[in-house]
C-alpha positions in Angstrom: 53.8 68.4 -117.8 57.3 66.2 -116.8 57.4 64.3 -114.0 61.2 64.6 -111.8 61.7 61.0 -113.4 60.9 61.6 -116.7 63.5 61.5 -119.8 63.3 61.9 -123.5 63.5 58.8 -125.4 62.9 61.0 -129.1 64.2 64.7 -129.0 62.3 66.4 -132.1 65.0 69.7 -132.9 63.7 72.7 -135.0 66.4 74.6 -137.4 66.1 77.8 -137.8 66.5 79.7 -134.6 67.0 76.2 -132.2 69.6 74.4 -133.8 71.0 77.4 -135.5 71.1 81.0 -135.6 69.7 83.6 -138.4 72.9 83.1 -140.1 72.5 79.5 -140.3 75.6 78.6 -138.0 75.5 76.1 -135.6 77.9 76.8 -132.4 79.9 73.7 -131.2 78.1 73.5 -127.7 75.1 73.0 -129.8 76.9 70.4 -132.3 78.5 68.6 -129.4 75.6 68.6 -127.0 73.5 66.8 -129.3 76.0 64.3 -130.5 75.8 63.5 -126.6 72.2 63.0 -126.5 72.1 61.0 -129.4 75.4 58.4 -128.2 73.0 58.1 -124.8 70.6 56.6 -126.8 68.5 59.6 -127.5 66.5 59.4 -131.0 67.2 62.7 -132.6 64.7 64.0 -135.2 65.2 67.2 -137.3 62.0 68.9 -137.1 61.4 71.8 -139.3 60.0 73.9 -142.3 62.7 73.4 -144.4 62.9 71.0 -147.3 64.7 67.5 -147.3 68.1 69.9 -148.9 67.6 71.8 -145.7 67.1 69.0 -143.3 70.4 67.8 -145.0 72.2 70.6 -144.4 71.5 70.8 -140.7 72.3 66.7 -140.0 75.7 67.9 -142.3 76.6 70.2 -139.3 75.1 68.4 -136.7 77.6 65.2 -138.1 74.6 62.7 -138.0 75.0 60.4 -141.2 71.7 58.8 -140.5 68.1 58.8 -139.2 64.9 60.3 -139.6 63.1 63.5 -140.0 60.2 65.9 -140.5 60.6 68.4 -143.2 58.3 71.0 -144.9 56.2 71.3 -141.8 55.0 67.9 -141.2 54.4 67.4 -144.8 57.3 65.2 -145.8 58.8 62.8 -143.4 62.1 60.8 -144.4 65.1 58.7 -143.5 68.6 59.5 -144.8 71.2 59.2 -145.7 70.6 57.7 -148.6 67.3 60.4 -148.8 64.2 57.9 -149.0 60.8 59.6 -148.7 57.8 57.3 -146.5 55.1 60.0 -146.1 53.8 63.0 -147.6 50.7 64.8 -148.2 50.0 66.9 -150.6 46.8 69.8 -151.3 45.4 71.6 -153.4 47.0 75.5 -152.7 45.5 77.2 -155.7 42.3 78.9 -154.0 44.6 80.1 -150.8 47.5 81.5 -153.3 44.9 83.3 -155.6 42.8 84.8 -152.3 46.8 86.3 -151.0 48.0 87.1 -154.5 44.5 89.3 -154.6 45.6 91.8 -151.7 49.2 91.1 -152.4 50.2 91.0 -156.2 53.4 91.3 -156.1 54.5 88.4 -153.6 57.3 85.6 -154.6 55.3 82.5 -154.5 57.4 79.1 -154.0 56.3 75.7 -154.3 57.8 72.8 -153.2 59.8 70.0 -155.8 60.3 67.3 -152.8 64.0 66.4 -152.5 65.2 68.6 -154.8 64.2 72.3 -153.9 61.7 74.8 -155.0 59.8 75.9 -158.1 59.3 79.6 -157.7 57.2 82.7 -160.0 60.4 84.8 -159.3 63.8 84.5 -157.4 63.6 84.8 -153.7 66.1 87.1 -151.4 69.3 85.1 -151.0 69.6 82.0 -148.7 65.6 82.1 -148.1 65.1 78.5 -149.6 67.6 75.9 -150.5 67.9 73.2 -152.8 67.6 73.7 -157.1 65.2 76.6 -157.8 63.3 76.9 -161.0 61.5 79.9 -162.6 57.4 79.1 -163.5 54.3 81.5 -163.5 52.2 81.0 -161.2 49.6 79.0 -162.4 51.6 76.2 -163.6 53.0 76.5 -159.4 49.7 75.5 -158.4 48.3 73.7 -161.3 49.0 70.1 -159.3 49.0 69.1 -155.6 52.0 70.4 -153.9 53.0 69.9 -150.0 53.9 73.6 -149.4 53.7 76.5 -150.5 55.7 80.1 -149.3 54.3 83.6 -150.0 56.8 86.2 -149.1 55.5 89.5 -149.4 59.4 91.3 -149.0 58.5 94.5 -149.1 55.8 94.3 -146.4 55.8 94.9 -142.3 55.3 91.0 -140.7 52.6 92.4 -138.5 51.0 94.2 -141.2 51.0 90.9 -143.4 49.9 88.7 -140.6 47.3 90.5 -140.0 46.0 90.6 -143.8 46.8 86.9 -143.9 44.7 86.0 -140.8 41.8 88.6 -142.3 41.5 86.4 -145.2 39.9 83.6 -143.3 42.4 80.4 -144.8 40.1 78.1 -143.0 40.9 75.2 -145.7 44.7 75.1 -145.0 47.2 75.2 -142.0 49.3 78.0 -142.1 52.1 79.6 -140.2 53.4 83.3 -140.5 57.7 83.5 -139.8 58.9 86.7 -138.4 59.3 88.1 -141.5 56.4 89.1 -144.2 56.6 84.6 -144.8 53.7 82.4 -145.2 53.9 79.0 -145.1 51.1 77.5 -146.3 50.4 73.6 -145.9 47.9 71.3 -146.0 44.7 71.2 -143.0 46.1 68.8 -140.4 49.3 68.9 -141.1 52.1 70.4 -138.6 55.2 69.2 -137.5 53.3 67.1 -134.7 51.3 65.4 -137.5 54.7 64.2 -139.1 55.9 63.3 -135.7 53.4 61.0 -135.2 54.3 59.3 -138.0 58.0 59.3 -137.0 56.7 57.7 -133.5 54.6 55.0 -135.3 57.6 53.8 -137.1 59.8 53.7 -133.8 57.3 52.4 -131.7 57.8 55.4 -129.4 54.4 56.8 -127.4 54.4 61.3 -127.7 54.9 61.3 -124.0 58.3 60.4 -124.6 59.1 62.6 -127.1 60.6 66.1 -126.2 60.4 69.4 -128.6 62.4 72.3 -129.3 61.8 75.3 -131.4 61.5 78.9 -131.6 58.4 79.7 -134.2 54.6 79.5 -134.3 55.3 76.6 -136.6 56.4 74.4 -133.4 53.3 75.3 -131.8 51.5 72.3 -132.3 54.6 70.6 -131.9 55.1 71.5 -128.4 51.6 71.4 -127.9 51.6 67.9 -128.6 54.9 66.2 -127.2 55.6 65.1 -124.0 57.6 68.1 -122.7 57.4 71.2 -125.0 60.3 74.3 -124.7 60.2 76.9 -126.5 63.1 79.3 -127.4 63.6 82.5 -125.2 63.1 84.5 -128.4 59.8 82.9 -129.4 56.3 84.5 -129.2 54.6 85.0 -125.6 51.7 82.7 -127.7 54.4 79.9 -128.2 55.7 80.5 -124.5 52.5 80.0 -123.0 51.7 76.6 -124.4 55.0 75.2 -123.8 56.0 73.4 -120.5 59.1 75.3 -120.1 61.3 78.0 -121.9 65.4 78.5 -122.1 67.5 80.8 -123.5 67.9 81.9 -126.8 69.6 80.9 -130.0 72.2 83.8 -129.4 72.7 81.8 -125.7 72.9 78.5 -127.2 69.7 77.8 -125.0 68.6 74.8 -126.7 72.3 73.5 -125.2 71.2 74.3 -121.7 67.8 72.1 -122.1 69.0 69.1 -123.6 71.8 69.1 -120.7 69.1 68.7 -118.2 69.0 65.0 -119.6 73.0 64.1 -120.1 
């Protein structure tokens, strides 16, 4: 919990659903409010599932030409702009894709090609995942260490598929399920508060000081772990209840109405 005297010196931002909407826009209260933060001195660190393309893309619109991030889930932190990895870690995902691909054949399976996109069995729905995509079978997908992996099962209810997925007992891996029939699949230990710790060591900034936005069970551990943790209003009761305090939606620009509290 915050104390009335606390304030941020490291605000760790997810994408998708914090810093923009389902659409991937970004509203100008959003874009503005966070160029505010960051001129008071604020360290601002992209924190989210998406690859470094996507990470780019959001620090595009948010106007930020420089700094550092978490990508891929706590998987791949770098600096940009130029684009300069320091930390990855990468797993062996063929015995969790086979045991999914059992119950669910038909599934697009992505892996990740860091800083440069995805390889993929077969083309996903439009705007899923960024960067260059390449067609492989599966086998060569997983036939080396990779940082992530996504199953999407498109035809297939979330619940349904999160239920499936959590039968299957992934013990070996951390994994996250999106609100749609999406698996992200990473390696044990890793979450977006494992890359954040890394971010922290480089800064010489201590967790307590660090505050977290997002919106997804991916940001659980990451509000779990940082000083003060707020979820989105439209996240999960789970994500809710671990955070320290919840705003408003994407649709509300609510991630605006937190990072105010410190302006």
């Amino acid at each position: 919990m915050t104390s009335s005297s606390w304030r941020p010196r490291l605000a760790a931002l997810d994408v998708d659903g914090t810093l923009v909407d389902w659409d991937n826009r970004m509203t100008d209260a959003v874009r503005e409010t966070v160029r505010e933060l960051a001129d008071s001195g604020v360290e601002i660190v992209i924190s989210t599932g998406r690859a470094i393309p996507g990470v780019m893309d959001a620090a595009a619109k948010l106007g930020i030409e420089s700094g550092i991030a978490v990508a891929s889930n706590g998987a791949v932190v770098h600096t940009y702009s130029p684009v300069d990895v320091v930390h990855t870690v990468t797993f062996d995902a063929s015995e969790a894709v086979r045991r999914v691909l059992e119950h669910v054949p038909e599934a697009l399976v992505a892996v990740e090609e860091i800083g440069v996109g995805y390889r993929v069995n077969a083309p996903f729905p439009d705007w899923e995942i960024d960067g260059t995509v390449t067609i492989e079978d599966v086998d060569a997908l997983v036939a080396e260490p990779v940082t992530r992996v996504i199953i999407r099962a498109v035809d297939h209810d979330p619940e349904e598929f999160g239920d499936l997925v959590h039968g299957l007992g992934l013990a070996e891996v951390n994994y996250n399920i999106g609100y749609t029939a999406w698996l992200d699949i990473a390696p044990q230990g890793v979450s977006k508060a494992s890359g954040l710790e890394v971010v922290c060591g480089r800064l010489g900034i201590e967790r307590a000081d660090v505050l977290a936005v997002g919106d997804g069970m991916n940001d659980y551990d990451m509000l779990q772990w940082a000083g003060r943790g707020v979820a989105m209003g439209q996240g999960s009761q789970e994500l809710k209840a671990v955070a320290d305090d919840v705003t408003g939606t994407v649709d509300d620009d609510g991630l605006v109405t937190e990072l105010r509290r410190w302006l």
